[in-house]
ROKEVO-288801 format. One line per 2 residues: number of its first residue (from 1); their letters; for each residue x, y, z of C-alpha. Coordinates in nm, 2 decimals, decimal comma. Example, Ala and Ser with C-alpha at 12.3 -4.5 7.8 and 13.67 -1.06 7.14 Angstrom:
2
1) as) 1,23 -0,45 0,78  1,37 -0,11 0,71
//
This chain:
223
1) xx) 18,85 9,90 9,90  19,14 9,99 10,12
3) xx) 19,11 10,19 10,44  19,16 10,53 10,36
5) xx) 18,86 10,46 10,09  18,66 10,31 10,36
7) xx) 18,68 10,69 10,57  18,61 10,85 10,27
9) xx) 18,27 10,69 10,21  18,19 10,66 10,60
11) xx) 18,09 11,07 10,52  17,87 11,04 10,20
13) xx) 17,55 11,07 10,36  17,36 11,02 10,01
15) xx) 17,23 10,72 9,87  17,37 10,73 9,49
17) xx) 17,66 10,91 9,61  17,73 10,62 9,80
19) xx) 17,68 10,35 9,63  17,87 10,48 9,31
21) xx) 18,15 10,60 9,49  18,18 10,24 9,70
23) xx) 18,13 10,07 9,35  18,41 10,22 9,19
25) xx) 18,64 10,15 9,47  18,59 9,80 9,45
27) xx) 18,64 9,83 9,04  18,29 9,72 9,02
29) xx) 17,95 9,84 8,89  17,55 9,74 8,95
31) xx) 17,53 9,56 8,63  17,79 9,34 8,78
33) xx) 17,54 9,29 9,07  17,25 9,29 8,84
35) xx) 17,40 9,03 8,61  17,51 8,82 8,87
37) xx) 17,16 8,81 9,03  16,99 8,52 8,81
39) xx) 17,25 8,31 8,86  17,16 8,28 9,28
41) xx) 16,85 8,15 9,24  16,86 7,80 9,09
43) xx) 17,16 7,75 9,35  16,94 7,81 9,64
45) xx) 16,66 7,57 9,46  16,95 7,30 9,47
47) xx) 16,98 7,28 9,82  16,88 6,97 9,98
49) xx) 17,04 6,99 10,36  16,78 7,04 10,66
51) xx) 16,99 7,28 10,89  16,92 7,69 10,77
53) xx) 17,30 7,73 10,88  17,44 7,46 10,62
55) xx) 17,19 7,61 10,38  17,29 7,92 10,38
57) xx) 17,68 7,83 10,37  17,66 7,59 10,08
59) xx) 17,44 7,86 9,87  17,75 8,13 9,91
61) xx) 18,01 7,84 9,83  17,82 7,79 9,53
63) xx) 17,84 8,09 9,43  18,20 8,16 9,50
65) xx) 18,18 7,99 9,17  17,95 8,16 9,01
67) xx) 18,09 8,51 9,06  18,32 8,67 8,76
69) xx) 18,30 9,02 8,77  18,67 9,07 9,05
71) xx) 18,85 8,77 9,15  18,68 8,71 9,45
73) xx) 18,30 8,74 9,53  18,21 9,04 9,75
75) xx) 18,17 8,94 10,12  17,89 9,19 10,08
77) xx) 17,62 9,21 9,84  17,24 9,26 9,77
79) xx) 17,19 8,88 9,67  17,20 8,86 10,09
81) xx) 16,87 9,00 10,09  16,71 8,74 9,84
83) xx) 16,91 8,49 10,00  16,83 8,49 10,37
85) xx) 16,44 8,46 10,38  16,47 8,14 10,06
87) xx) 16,67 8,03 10,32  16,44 8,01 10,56
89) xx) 16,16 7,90 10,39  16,40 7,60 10,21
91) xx) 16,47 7,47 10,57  16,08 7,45 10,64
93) xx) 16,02 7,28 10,33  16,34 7,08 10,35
95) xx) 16,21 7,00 10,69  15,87 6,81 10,57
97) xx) 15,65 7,11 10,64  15,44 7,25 10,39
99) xx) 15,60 7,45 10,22  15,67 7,45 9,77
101) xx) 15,92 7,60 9,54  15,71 7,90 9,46
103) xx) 15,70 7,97 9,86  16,11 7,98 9,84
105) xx) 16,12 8,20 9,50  15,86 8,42 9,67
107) xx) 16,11 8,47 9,94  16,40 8,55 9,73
109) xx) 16,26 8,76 9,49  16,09 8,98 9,78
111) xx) 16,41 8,98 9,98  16,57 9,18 9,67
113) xx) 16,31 9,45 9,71  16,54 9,58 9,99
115) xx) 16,73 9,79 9,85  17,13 9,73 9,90
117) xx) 17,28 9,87 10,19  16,98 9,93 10,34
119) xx) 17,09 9,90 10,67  17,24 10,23 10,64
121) xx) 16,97 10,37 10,48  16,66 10,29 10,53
123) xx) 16,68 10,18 10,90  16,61 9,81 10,83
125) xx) 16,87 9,52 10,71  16,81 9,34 10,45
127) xx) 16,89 9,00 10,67  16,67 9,11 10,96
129) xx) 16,39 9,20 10,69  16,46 8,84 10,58
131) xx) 16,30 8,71 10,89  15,94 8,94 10,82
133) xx) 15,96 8,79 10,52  16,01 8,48 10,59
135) xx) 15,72 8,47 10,83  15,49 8,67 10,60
137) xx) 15,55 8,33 10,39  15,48 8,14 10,66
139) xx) 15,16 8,30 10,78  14,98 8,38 10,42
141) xx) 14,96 8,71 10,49  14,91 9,05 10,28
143) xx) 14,90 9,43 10,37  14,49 9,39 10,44
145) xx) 14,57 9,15 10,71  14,57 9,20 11,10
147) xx) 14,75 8,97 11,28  14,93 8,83 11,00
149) xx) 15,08 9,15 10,90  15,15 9,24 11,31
151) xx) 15,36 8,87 11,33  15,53 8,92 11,03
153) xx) 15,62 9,31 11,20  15,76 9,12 11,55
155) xx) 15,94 8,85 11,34  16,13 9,15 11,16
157) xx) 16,20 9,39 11,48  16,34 9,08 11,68
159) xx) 16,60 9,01 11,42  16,66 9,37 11,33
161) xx) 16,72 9,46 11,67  16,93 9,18 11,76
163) xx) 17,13 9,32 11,42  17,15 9,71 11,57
165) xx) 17,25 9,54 11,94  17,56 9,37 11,79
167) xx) 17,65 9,70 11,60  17,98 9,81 11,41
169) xx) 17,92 9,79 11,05  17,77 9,60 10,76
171) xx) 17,87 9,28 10,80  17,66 9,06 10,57
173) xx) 17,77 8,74 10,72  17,63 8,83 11,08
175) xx) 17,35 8,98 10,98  17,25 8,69 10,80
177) xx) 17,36 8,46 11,09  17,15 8,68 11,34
179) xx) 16,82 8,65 11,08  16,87 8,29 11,09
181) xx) 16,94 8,20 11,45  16,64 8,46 11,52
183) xx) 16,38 8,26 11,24  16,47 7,92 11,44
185) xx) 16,37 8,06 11,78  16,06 8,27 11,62
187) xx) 15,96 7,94 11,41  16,01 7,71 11,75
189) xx) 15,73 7,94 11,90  15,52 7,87 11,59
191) xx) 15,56 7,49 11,68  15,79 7,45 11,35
193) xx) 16,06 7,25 11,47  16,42 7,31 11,26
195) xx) 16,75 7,17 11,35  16,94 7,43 11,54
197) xx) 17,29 7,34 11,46  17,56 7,57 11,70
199) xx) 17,56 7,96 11,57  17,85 8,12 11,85
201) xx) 18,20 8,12 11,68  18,07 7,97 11,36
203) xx) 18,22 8,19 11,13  18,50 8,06 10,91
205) xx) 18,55 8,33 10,66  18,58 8,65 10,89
207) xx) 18,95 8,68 10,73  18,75 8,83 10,42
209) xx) 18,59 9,12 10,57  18,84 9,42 10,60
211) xx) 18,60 9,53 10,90  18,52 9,21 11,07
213) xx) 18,42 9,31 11,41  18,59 9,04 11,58
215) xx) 18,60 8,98 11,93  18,26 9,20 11,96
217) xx) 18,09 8,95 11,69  17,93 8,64 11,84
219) xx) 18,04 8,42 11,55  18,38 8,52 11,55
221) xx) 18,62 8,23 11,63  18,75 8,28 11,95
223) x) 18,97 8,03 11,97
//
């Protein structure tokens, strides 16, 4: 998508609009998206490291390889969704806690429910929904719970808000960077104690995103 495509879909305020239009500007379609799907799962299952950040790095290495559909795989993409509360959940069970495959697939397979780009459309990201999930997981909890369900609500409004503070727009990468640096600090006050490797200027692939935000991103490389 080059910039004058980017403006153009800036002012389609309609979801299908949207997404077909950005689709076919990319040369892309959802069966692309939908067929690349199974595929992210069994890499996520793989992953043995203890730090969410490494976790979550290694999983979209992985599946630099995986992708087939364009010669390079979308810095954006629904699998984000799926990706960033298994993510989570991997590093507590990576971790020793209690925690089982079912509990990570459980993640991913709710994290998809988001819808793609809803960040721009239904007023929650799919990362910073990755964090109420994540916590949902981690608390047991349903819609007929109380306090469950009202933890699982906080975890989700810290990361989301923390998303909307940094602004521009979608970037997948610090959305997903946000979620997890917010689940460490939300877990810690749980008492579940993950390694907390260093998030500021951590991103390494901010050349890929035609609108990187830069210098306003945290994880931008400043030097």
């Amino acid at each position: 998508m080059d910039k004058t495509q980017f403006e153009q879909a800036k002012e389609i305020p309609y979801y299908d609009d949207f997404m077909e239009q950005v689709l076919d500007f990319d040369n892309l379609t959802m069966e692309d998206y939908q067929d690349f799907m199974p595929k992210v799962l069994p890499i996520i299952l793989q992953q043995k490291d203890d730090d969410a950040f490494l976790i979550f790095e290694n999983i979209i290495e992985k599946l630099l390889e995986e992708w087939t559909a364009s010669e390079t795989l979308p810095f954006h993409g629904p699998w984000h969704h799926g990706i960033v509360p298994a993510v989570i959940i991997t590093a507590l069970k990576n971790n020793g806690y209690d925690f089982s495959e079912k509990d990570v697939k459980e993640a991913f397979m709710r994290g998809l429910k988001i819808p793609a780009g809803g960040c721009g459309f239904c007023g929650t990201c799919g990362g910073g929904a990755g964090l109420g999930i994540a916590v949902s997981i981690v608390k047991r909890t349903n819609p007929f719970q109380d306090k469950g369900r009202s933890v699982a609500f906080e975890a989700a409004q810290k990361a989301n808000e923390r998303i909307g503070k940094l602004g521009g727009p979608r970037c997948c990468r610090l959305s997903a960077y946000t979620a997890i640096d917010q689940a460490l600090k939300f877990l810690n006050e749980m008492e579940y104690n993950l390694p907390r490797s260093k998030a500021i200027g951590r991103c390494e692939v901010w050349e890929l995103n035609d609108s990187c935000h830069k210098e306003r991103c945290p994880y931008f490389p400043k030097n």
